[in-house]
C-alpha positions as CSV (number, residue, x, y, z in Angstrom):
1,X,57.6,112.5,146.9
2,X,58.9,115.8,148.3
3,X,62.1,117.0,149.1
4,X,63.3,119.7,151.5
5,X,66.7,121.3,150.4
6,X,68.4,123.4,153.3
7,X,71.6,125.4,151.7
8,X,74.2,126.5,154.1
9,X,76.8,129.1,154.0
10,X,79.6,127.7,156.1
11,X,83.5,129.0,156.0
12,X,85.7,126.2,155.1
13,X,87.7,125.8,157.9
14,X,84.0,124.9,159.5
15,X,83.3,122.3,156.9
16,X,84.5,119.4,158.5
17,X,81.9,120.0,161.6
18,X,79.7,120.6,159.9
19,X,79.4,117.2,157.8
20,X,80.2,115.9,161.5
21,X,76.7,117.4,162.5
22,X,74.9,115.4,159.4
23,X,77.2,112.3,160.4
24,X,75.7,112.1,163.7
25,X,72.1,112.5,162.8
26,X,71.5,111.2,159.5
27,X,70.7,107.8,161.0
28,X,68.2,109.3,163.7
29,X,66.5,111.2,161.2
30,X,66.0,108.2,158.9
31,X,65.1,105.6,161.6
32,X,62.7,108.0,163.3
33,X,61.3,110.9,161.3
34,X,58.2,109.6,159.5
35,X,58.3,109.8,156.2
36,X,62.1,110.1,155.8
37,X,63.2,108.6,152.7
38,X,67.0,109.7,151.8
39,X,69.2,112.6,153.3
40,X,72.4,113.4,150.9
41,X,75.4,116.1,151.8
42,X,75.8,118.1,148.8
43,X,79.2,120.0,148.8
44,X,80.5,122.8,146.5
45,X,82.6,125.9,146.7
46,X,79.7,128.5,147.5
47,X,78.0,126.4,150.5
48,X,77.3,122.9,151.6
49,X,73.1,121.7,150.9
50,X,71.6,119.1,152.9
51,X,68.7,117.2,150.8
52,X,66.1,115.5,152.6
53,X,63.8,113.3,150.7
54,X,60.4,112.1,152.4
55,X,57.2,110.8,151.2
56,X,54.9,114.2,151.4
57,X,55.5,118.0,151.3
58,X,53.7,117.6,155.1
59,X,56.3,115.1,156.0
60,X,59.1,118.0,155.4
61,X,57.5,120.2,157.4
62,X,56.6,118.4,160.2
63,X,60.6,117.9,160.1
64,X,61.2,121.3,160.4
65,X,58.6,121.8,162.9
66,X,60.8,118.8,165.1
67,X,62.7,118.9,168.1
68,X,65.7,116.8,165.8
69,X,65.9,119.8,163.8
70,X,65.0,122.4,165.5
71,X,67.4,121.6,168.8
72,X,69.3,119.2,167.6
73,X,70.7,119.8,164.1
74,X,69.9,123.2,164.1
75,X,71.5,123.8,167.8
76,X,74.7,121.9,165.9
77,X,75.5,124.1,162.9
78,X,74.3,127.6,164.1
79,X,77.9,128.4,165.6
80,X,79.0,127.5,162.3
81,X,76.8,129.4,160.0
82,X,77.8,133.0,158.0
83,X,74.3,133.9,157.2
84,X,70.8,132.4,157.7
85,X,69.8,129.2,156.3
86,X,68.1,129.2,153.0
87,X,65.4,126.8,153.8
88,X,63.1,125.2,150.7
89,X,60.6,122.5,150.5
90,X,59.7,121.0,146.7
91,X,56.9,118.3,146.0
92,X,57.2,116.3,142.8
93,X,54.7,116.3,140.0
């Protein structure tokens, strides 16, 4: 298993859109991504971090190589971002 962990700096006034963003395509992105296993909203003070869980390390970046991300997810929070994403990708032992 492999997970990608994308942490956001977001303003909290933008909060609310931005889980509105993960709303709309969590479902898409586990019907259709392959190897999309889970996708949680984690939410704390400092910044919001989306966790993707899939089957392979390949399967994560294929993701980030999608037009889903790339337009569609990323197109939805960039107004909303303070800084650049902080983009990771783990594989399990």
């Amino acid at each position: 298993m492999a997970y990608l962990e994308i942490t956001l700096e977001i303003d909290l006034a933008h909060r609310a859109a931005a889980a509105g963003v993960y709303d709309k395509y969590k479902q898409p992105f586990l019907d259709t991504v392959t190897g999309a296993l889970s996708k949680e909203l984690l939410v704390r003070d400092e910044d919001v971090q989306v966790l993707h869980g899939f089957r392979t390390v390949a399967d994560a970046q294929a993701y980030l190589a999608s037009e889903l991300f790339s337009r569609d997810v990323v197109g939805g929070l960039s107004p909303l971002l303070k800084a650049d994403p902080d983009v990771r990708v783990y594989d399990t032992v």
